[in-house]
C-alpha positions as CSV (number, residue, x, y, z in Angstrom):
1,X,159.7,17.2,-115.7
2,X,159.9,19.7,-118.2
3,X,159.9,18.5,-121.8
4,X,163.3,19.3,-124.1
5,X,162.0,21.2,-127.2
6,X,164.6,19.7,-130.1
7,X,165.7,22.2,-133.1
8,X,165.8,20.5,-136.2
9,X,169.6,21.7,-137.6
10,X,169.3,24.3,-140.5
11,X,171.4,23.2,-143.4
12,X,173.1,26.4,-143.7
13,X,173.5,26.6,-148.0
14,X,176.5,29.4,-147.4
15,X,178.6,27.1,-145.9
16,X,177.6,24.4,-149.0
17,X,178.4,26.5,-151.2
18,X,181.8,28.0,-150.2
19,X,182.8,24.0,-149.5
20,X,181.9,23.4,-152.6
21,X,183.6,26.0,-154.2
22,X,186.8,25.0,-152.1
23,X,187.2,21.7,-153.0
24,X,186.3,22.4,-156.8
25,X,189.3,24.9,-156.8
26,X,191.2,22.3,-154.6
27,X,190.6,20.0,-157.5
28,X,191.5,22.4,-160.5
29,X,194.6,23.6,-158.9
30,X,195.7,20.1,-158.8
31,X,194.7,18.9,-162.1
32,X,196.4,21.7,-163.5
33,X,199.6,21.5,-162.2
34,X,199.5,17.8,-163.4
35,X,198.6,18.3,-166.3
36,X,201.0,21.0,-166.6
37,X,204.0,18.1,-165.4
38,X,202.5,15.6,-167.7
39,X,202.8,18.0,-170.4
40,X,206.6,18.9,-170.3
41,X,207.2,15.4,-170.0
42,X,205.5,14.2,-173.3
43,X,207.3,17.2,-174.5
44,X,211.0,16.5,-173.2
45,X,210.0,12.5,-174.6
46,X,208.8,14.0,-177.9
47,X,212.0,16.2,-178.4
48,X,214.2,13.2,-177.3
49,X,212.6,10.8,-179.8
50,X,213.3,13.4,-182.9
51,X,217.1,13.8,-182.0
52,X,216.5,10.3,-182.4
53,X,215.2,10.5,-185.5
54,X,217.6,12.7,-187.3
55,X,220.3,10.8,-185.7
56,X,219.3,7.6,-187.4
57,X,218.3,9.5,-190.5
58,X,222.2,11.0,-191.1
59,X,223.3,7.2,-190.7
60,X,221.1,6.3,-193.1
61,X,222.6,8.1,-195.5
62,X,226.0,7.7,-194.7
63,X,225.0,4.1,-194.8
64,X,223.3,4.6,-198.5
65,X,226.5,6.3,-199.1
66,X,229.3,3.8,-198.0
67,X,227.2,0.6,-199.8
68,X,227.1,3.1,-203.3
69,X,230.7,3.2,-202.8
70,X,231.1,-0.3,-202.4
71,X,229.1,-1.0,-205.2
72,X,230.8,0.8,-207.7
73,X,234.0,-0.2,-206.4
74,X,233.1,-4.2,-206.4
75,X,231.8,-3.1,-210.4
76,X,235.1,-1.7,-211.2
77,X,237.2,-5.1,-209.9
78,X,234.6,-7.2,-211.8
79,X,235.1,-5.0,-214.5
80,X,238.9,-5.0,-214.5
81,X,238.2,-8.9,-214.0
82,X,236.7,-9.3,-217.6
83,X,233.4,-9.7,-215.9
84,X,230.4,-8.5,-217.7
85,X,226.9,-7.8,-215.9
86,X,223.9,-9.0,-217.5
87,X,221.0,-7.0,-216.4
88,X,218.7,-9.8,-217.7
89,X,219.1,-12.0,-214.7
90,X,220.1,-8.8,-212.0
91,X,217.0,-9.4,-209.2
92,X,216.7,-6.0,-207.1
93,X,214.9,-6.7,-203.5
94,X,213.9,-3.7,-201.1
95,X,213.5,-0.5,-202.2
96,X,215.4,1.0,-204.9
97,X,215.6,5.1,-205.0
């Protein structure tokens, strides 16, 4: 019986490399375009949460507004009622601008 030589395999380093190369641009392709998604999101979330902001902002003042009003219109019936304010024992709490 004649003896089978066996070839050790070659590990061909072309074909490494170009697999290597494929999945590595497999991979940045796909992290990019995530990224890119992730990133409009947080934008669309961030531009959201301003309107927001200057929403509640204007009704803040309009609030700061309508309780001046009411101040100097509650003054003016005390006032008119004889009453006198005596800053001595007026207690401000919060924050007066």
């Amino acid at each position: 019986m004649a003896k089978v030589k066996r070839y050790k395999r070659k590990l061909k380093w072309n074909r490494v490399i170009v697999f290597v190369f494929f999945i590595t641009g497999l991979t940045y392709l796909g992290t990019s375009i995530f990224l890119r998604q992730h990133n409009v999101n947080l934008s669309t979330r961030t531009q959201r949460v301003e309107s927001e902001i200057v929403s509640i902002q204007r009704e803040n003042e309009a609030l700061k507004v309508e309780i001046q009003q009411l101040l100097n219109q509650a003054a003016q019936v005390a006032s008119e009622d004889g009453m006198v304010k005596d800053e001595s024992n007026v207690v401000y709490i919060g924050n007066e601008e």
